[in-house]
N, C-alpha and C positions, 0 to 999 in steps of 0.2 A: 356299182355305179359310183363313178370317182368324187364326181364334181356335185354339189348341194345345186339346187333345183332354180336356186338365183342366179345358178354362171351360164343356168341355158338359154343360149339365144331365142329359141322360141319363146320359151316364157317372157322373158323380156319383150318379145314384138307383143305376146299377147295384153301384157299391160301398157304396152304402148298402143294398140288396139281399142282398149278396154278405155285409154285417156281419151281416144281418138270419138268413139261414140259415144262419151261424158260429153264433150264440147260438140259434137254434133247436135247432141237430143235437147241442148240447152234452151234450145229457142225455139222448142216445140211448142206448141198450143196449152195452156193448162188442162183442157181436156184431155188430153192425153198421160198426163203425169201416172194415171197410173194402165192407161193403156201403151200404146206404142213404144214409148218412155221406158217404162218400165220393165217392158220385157226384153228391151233390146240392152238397157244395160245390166238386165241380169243375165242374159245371157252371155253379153262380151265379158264380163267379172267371171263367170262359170267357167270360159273357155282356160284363161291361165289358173284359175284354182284346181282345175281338173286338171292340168300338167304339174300343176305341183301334186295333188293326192296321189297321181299313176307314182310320180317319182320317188314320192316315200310307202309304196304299196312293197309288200315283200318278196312278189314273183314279179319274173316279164310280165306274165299274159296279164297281172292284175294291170301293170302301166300300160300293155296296151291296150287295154280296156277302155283304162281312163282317158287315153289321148282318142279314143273312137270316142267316145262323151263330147272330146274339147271338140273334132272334128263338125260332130253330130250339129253343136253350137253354133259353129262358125259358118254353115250352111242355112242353118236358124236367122244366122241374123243377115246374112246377106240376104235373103229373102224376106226379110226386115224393113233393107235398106232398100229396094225395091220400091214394097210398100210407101214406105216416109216419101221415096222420090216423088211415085205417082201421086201425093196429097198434095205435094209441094212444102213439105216440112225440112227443113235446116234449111242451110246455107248449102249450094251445090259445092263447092272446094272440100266442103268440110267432109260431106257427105262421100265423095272419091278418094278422101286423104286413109277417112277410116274403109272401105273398100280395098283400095289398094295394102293394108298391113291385112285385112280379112286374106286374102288370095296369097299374103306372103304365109301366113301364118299357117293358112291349111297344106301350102304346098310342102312347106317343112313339115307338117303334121306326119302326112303320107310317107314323106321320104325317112323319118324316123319309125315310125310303123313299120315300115319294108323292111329296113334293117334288123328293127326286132324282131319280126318274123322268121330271119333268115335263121 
C-alpha cells in the first residue's frame, strides 16, 4: 500500500463527513448532548479512524475488515440522520450536506472493498 492513509480520498470525504455532522449536531437540544449528539458524532469520527486503522493493519483481510467497521458506521448514522430529521433537530441544509458525503463515502467504501476482494 503506496500512498499513507491521508492521500486517500475516502478518508478525506470521511473527515469531511465527520466536519459535516460536527456542524449539523451543533444546534441540537442540550438534551441530547449526550444522546443523539453523541452517537452520531462518535460514529462519523469512527467511520475515517477505521480507514485509517484497516490502512495500517498488516493483511488485506485486516483492512477490509476495518472499511466493513467504517461501512457498518456510515449506515449507523444515516439512520441517525433519519432519526434527528424526524425530531426536527438541525438545520435541514446541513443535515443533506452531511448525508450526501454519507452516500459518497459508503459508495467508495464498497467499491474499494470489491477491489480488495478481487
Amino acid at each position: 500500500m503506496g500512498t499513507a492513509f491521508k492521500d486517500l480520498i475516502v478518508w478525506q470525504r470521511a473527515v469531511q463527513m465527520s466536519l459535516a455532522i460536527y456542524r449539523f449536531t451543533s444546534s441540537f437540544p442540550v438534551v441530547e448532548q449526550y444522546g443523539l449528539t453523541s452517537q452520531l458524532r462518535r460514529a462519523a469520527v469512527s467511520v475515517a479512524s477505521n480507514i485509517a486503522e484497516g490502512y495500517g493493519r498488516s493483511t488485506r483481510g485486516e483492512y477490509v475488515q476495518s472499511l466493513g467497521h467504517a461501512r457498518g458506521s456510515i449506515c449507523e448514522i444515516q439512520t441517525q440522520l433519519v432519526i434527528a430529521s424526524g425530531l426536527g433537530y438541525g438545520k435541514e441544509e446541513l443535515r443533506k450536506a452531511a448525508d450526501n458525503l454519507t452516500n459518497e463515502v459508503s459508495r467508495m467504501l464498497v467499491a474499494i472493498m470489491r477491489k480488495l476482494q478481487q
